[in-house]
C-alpha positions in Angstrom: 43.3 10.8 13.9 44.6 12.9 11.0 44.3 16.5 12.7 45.0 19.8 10.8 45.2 22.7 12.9 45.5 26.3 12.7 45.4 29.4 15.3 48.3 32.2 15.6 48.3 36.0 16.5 48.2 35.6 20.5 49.4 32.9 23.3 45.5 32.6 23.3 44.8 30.9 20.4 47.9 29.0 20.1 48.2 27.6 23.9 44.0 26.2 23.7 45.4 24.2 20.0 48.5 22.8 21.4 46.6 21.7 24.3 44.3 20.1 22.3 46.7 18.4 20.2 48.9 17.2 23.8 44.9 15.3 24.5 44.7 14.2 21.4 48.5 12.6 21.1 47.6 10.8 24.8 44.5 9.0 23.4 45.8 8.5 20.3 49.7 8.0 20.3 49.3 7.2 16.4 48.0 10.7 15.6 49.2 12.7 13.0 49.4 16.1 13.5 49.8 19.3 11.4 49.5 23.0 12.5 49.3 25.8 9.7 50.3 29.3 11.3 52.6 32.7 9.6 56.3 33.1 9.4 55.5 36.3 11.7 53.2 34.8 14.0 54.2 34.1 18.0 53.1 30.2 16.5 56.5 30.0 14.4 58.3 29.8 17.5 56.1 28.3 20.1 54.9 25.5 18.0 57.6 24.1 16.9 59.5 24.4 20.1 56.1 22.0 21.3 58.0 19.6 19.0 54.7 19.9 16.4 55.4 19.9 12.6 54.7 23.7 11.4 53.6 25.0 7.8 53.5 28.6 7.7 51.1 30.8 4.6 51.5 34.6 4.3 48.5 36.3 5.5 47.5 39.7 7.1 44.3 40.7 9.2 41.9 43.3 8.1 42.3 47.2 9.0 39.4 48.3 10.8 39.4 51.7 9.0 39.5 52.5 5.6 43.0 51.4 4.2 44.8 50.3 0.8 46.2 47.6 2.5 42.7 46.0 2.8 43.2 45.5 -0.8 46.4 43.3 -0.4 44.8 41.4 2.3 41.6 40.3 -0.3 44.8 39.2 -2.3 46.7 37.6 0.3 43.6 35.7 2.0 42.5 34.7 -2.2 46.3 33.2 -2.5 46.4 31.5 1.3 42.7 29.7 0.6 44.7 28.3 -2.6 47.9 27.6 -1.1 45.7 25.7 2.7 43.7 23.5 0.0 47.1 22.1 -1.5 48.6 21.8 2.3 45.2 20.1 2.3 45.4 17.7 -0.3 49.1 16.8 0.6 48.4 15.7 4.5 45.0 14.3 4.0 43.4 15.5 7.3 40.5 13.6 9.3 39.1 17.1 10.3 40.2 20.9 10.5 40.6 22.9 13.8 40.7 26.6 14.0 41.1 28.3 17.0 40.9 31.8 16.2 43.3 35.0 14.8 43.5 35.5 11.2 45.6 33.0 10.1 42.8 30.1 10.9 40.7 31.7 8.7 41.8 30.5 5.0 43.2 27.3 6.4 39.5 26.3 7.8 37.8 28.1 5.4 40.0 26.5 2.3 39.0 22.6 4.4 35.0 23.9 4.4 35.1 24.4 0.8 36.9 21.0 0.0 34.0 19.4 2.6 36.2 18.0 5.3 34.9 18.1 8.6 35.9 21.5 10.2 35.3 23.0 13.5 36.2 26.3 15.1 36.7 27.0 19.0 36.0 30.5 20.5 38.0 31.0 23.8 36.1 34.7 24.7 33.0 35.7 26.0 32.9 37.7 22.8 33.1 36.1 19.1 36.6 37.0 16.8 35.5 38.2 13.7 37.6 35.1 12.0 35.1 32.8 13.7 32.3 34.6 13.3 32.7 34.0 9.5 33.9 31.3 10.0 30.7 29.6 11.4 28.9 29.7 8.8 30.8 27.2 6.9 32.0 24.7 9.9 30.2 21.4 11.3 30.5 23.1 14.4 32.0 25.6 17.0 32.6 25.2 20.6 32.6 27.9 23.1 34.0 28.7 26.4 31.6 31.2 27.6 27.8 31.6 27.5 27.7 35.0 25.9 29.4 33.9 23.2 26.7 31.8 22.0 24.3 34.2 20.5 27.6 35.2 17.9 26.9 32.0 16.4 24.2 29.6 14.7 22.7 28.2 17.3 22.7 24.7 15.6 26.3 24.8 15.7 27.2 25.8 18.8 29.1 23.5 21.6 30.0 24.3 25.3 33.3 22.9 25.8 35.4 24.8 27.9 39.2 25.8 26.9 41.2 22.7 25.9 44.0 24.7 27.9 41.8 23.9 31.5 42.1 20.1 30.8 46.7 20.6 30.6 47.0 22.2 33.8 44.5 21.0 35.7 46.3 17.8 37.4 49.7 20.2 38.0 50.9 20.0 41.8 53.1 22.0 44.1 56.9 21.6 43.3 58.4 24.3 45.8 59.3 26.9 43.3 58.5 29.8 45.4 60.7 28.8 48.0 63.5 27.2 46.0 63.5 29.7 43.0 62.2 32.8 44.3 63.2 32.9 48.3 60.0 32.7 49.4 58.5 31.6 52.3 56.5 28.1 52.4 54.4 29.1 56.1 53.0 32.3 54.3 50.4 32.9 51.3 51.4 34.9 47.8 49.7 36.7 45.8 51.5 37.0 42.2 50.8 40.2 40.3 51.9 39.8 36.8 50.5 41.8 33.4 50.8 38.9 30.8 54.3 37.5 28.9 54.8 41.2 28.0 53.7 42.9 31.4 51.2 45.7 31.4 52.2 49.5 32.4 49.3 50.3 34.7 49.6 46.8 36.8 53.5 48.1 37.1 52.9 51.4 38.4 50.1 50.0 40.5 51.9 47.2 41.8 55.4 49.7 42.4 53.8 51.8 44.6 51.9 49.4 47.0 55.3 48.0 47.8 56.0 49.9 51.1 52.5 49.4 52.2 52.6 45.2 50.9 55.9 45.4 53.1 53.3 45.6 56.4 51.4 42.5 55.7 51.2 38.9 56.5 51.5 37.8 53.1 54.3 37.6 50.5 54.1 39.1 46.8 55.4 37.7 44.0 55.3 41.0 41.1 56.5 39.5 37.6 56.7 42.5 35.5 57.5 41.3 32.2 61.2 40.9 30.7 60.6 44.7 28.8 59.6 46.8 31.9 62.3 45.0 34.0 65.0 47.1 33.9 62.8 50.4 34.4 61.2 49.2 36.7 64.2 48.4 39.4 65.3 51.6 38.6 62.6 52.9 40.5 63.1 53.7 44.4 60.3 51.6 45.4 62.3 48.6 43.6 65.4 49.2 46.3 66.0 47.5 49.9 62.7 45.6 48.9 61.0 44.1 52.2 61.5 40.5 52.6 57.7 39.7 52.0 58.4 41.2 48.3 59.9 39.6 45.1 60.3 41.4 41.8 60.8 39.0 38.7 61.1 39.5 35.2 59.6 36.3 33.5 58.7 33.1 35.2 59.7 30.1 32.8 56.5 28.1 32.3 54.7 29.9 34.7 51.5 27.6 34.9 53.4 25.1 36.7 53.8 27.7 39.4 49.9 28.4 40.3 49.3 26.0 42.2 51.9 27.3 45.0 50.1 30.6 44.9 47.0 31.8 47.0 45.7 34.5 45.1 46.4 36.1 41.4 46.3 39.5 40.0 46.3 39.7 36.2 44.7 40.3 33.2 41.1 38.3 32.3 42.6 36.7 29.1 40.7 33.7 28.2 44.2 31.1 28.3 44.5 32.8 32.0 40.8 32.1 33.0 41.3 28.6 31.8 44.4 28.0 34.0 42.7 30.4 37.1 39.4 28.2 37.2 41.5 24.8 36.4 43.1 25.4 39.5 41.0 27.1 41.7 42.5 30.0 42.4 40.7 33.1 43.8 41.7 36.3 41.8 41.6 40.3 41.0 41.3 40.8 37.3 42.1 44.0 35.7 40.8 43.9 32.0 42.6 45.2 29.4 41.3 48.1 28.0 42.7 48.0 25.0 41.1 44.7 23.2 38.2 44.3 21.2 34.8 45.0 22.3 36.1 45.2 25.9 35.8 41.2 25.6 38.0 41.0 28.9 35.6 43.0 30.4 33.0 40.5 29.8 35.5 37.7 30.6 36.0 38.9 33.9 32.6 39.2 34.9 31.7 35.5 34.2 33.8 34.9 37.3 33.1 38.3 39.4 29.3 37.2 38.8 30.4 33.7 40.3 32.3 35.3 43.4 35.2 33.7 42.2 37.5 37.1 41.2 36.9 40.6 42.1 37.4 43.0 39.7 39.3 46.6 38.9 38.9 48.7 36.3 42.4 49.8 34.9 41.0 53.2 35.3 40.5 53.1 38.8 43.6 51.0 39.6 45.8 52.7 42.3 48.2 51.5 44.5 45.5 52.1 47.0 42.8 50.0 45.0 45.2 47.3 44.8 46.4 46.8 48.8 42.8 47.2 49.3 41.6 44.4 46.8 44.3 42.0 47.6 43.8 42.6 51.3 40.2 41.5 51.0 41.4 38.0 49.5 44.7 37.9 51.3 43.9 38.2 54.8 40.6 36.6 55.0 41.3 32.7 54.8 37.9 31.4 54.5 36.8 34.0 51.8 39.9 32.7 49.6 38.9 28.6 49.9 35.3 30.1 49.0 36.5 32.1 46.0 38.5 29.4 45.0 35.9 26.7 45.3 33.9 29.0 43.2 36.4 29.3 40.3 36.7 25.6 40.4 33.2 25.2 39.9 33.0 27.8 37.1 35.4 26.0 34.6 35.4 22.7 32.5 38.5 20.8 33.8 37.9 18.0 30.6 37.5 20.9 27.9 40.1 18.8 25.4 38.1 15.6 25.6 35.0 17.4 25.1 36.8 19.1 22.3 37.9 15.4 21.4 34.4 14.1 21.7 33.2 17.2 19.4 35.6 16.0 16.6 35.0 12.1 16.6 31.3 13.1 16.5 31.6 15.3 13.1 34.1 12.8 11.4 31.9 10.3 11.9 28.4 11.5 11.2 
C-alpha cells in the first residue's frame, strides 16, 4: 500500500495516524508511507522522530471571529491545495488519510479533487470543522464515538474505534513504578496527570490533597507537566512528601506505564480514551473546559454513561472532590475490576485494522 497521510495541530491527531501507519507497516512490510504536516506543527517533530518520511506545506487555521488574517488563510489554503496535488503527483498514493487539524484539510481535499480514494477519521464525540468539510468530498469517514455520526453523511460514515486503541492494547507490566519512581508493587496507584503540558486546576487540585492522600492505602503517582514542575515543588505541600506520594515532571512514553496503574485521573482527550478503554483502566475525567464545543465533555460521558469513569467538572474540582472521587475507586476493589471491565468493553481494541479494512475496501471498489 501506497498511503499518504496527513493530521497535525495536537498529539490527538498525530498519535491515531502514526498508529495507523505502525498497523499498516506490520501487515504490509512493503508499504510506502508519506505524512504531510507544517513546519510549526507538534507533527515536525514527532513524526519524524517515528522514523516516518515528513513533507511539511504552510498553512493556518481559521479565526473564529472576524479577522484580516482569514484573508491570508483563503490564500494560504488556495496555495497548499496546489502545492498537496504536486506532493500528490510525485508519491503516487493508493489512498489519502486525514485525521483531523487544519493541515489535513488541503492535503485530502487537494487527493478528493484529483479522485484518489480518500478517507477522514474523527477521534471526538464531536466533528472538527476540517472534517466536517471534509466529508463531503471523501469515500468515507470513520468515527470513534456515536455522537459523532449525525456530523456526517450518513452514507459515509464508519465506526472504527481510534487506531491508537489497537498500539497499546497488548502492552504489559514492566515494573516501572517500582524501579523508576520508588513505588511500591503490594499497593495500587492512582496517576493524576493534566496532559504532556499539565493542566493548572488538576495541579492545584492534586497539591492540596497531598496531606490528606498521605492517610490512605494507596500510592499516587502526580505528573504535573515539565512547565508547572518547578512551581509546583516550590509549594509547601510539595516538601517532606509522604512515602505513598510521588511528584514527576514528564513520564517518557507514558502509555507503556498504564498498565501498572489501578486507576487514572486526567483529561477526556480522545488519544487518552483510546489508551484508558484499551487497557481497561477505571478513571476520573476532568474535561477541559477550554476546547471546542465542550467535546471532552461529551467524550467523558460515553464512558461515565458506561460506569467505566466518573466524572468532575473542572469547576467543582477541589482537593476535597478529588480524595473523595479517587477514594470511591481506590479503596473499593471490586468496583475498580467492574469499572475496568466496563472501559474494556466500551472501546474497539482492533480500531487500526478496521481502519485497514476501511481503506482496502475504497481502493478497491
Amino acid at each position: 500500500m501506497r498511503l499518504l497521510i496527513s493530521g497535525g495541530g495536537t498529539g490527538g491527531h498525530i498519535y491515531p495516524a502514526l498508529a495507523l501507519i505502525e498497523a499498516i507497516k506490520q501487515k504490509e512490510p512493503d508499504s510506502e508511507i508519506l505524512y504531510v504536516g507544517t513546519h510549526k506543527g507538534l507533527e515536525s517533530r514527532i513524526v519524524p522522530s517515528a522514523g516516518v518520511p515528513l513533507k511539511t506545506i504552510k498553512i493556518q487555521g481559521f479565526k473564529r471571529s472576524l479577522s484580516l488574517e482569514n484573508f491570508k488563510t483563503v490564500y494560504l489554503f488556495l496555495k497548499s491545495v496546489h502545492d498537496c496535488k504536486k506532493i500528490i503527483r510525485d508519491f503516487k498514493p493508493d489512498v489519502v488519510v486525514g485525521t483531523g487539524g487544519y493541515v489535513c484539510g488541503a492535503v485530502v481535499y487537494a487527493a478528493a479533487r484529483m479522485k484518489i480514494p480518500t478517507f477522514v477519521h474523527e477521534q471526538n464525540s464531536v466533528a472538527g470543522v476540517t472534517n466536517k468539510f471534509l466529508s463531503r468530498f471523501v469515500d468515507k469517514v470513520g468515527i470513534c464515538f456515536e455522537d459523532a455520526r449525525k456530523d456526517f453523511p450518513a452514507s459515509k460514515v464508519v465506526f472504527t474505534g481510534n487506531p491508537r486503541a489497537q498500539q497499546v492494547a497488548g502492552m504489559k507490566d514492566t515494573g516501572r513504578l517500582e524501579k523508576e519512581y520508588k513505588l511500591r508493587k503490594d499497593l495500587p496507584t492512582v496517576m493524576i496527570f493534566g496532559g504532556s503540558r499539565g493542566a493548572e486546576g488538576i495541579n492545584a487540585a492534586a497539591l492540596k490533597a497531598i496531606p490528606q492522600f498521605a492517610k490512605k492505602e494507596y500510592q499516587v503517582l502526580f505528573v504535573t507537566g515539565k512547565v508547572h514542575y518547578d512551581k509546583i515543588m516550590a509549594k509547601d505541600e510539595a516538601k517532606n512528601l509522604p512515602d505513598n506520594v510521588r511528584i514527576e515532571p514528564y513520564i517518557a512514553d507514558m502509555p507503556a506505564i498504564l498498565p501498572e496503574v489501578a486507576s487514572i485521573v486526567g483529561r477526556a482527550g480522545a488519544t487518552s480514551l483510546a489508551e484508558i478503554t484499551a487497557l481497561g483502566i477505571p478513571t476520573i475525567l476532568i474535561p477541559s473546559p477550554y476546547v471546542t464545543n465542550d467535546h471532552q465533555t461529551k467524550n467523558a460521558m460515553s464512558l461515565v454513561n458506561k460506569d467505566a469513569a466518573l466524572m468532575i467538572k473542572e469547576k467543582d474540582l477541589t482537593a476535597d472532590t478529588l480524595v473523595k472521587n479517587v477514594d470511591e475507586i481506590m479503596n473499593d476493589s471490586d468496583k475498580r475490576l467492574q469499572m475496568g471491565k466496563n472501559a474494556k468493553e466500551a472501546g474497539i481494541p482492533d480500531a487500526a485494522n478496521q481502519v485497514i479494512k476501511v481503506l482496502e475496501d475504497i481502493m478497491h471498489k
